[in-house]
C-alpha positions in Angstrom: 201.2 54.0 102.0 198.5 55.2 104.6 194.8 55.0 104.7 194.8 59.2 104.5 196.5 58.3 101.0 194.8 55.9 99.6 191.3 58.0 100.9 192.9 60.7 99.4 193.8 59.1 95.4 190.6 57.2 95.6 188.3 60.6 96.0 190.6 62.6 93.6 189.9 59.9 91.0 185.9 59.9 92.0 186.1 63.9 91.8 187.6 63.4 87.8 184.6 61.4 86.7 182.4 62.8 84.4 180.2 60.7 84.2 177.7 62.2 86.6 177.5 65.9 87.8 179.9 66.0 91.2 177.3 67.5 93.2 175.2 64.4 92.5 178.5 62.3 94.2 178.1 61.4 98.1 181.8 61.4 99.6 182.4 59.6 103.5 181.2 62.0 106.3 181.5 65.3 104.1 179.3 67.5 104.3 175.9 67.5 102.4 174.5 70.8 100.5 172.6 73.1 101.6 170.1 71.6 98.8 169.8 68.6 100.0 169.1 68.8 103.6 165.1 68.9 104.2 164.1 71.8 107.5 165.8 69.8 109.8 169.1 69.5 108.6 168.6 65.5 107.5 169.7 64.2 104.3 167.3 63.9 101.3 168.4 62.9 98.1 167.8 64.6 94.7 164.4 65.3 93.9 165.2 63.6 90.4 168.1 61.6 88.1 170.6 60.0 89.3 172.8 60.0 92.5 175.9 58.0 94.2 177.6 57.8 96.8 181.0 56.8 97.8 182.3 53.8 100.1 186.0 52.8 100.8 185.9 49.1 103.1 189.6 48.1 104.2 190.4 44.7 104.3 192.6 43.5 107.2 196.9 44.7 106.2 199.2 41.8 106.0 203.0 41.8 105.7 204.0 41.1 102.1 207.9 41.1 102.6 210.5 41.8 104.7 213.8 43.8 103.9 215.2 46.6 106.7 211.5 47.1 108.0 208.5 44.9 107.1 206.6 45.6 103.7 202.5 46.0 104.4 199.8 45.9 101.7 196.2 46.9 102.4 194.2 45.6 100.2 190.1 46.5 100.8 187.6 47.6 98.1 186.1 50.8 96.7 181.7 51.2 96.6 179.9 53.4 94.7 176.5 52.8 95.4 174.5 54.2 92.6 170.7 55.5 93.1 167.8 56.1 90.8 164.3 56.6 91.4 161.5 53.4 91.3 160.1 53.2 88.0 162.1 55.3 86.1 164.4 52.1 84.2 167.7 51.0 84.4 169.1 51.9 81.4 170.8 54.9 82.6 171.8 53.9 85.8 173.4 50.3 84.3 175.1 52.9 81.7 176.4 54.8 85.1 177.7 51.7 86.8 179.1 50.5 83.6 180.9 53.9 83.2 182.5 53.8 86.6 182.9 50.5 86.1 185.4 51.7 82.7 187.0 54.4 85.0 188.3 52.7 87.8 189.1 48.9 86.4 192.8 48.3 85.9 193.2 52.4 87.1 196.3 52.7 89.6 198.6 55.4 91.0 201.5 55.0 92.8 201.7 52.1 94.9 198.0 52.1 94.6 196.0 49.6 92.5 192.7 48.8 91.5 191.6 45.7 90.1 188.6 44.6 88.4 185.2 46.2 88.7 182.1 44.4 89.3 178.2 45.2 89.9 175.6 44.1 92.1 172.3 45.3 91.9 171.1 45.9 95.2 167.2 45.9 94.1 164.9 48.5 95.3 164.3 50.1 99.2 162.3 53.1 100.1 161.6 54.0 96.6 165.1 54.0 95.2 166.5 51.1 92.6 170.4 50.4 93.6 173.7 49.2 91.8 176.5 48.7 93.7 179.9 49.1 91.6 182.5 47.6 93.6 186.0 47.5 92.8 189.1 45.6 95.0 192.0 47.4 95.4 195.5 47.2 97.3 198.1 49.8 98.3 201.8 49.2 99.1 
């Protein structure tokens, strides 16, 4: 399986979760909407509610077998970092992270598979309060 694969199952799962309005969902070096660029074309997030964005981290590949030609897994770890305002509570973003958190445990496709889900909250920074959903997977 190659990274363009597993890039490409990963977002297509993201892009069937309806547990926050797509356009609200951050994907790797895509472009961002016209909406939220400020006069000179930098990124600023929604002016309100909720907002994530998308992070796949490879782990090193390692050979898992050997038949006619060697048999690689790449393991490596999805992150959806998940953004609300300061002072506006948790309760909707935990129930955001705890919904992706439902969507992609135990989820696989193909020689792809994702494995338990866990959060960490990432605290506030320039007036945003973070949770990080992170869940391992490995192809092959």
């Amino acid at each position: 399986m190659t990274f363009e694969e597993i890039r490409e199952l990963i977002v297509s799962r993201v892009a069937v979760f309806a547990g926050i309005e797509q356009n609200r969902i951050f994907y790797p070096n895509a472009p961002y909407p016209p909406e939220n660029l400020d006069t000179s074309g930098i990124f600023k997030p929604p002016a309100s509610g909720l907002w994530c964005r998308l992070n796949i981290q490879y782990a090193t590949a390692f050979m898992a077998g050997m038949a006619d030609k060697p048999y690689i897994r790449k393991p490596g770890q999805i992150s959806i970092q998940c953004f609300t305002r300061v002072r506006t509570g948790i309760k909707a973003i935990n129930e955001l992270a705890d919904s992706l958190e439902a969507h992609f445990g135990y989820w696989n496709s193909g020689d792809l598979e994702c494995m338990e889900a866990s959060q960490v909250v990432a605290g506030e920074f320039e007036g945003f309060y973070q949770i990080n959903v992170n869940i391992r997977f490995r192809a092959g």
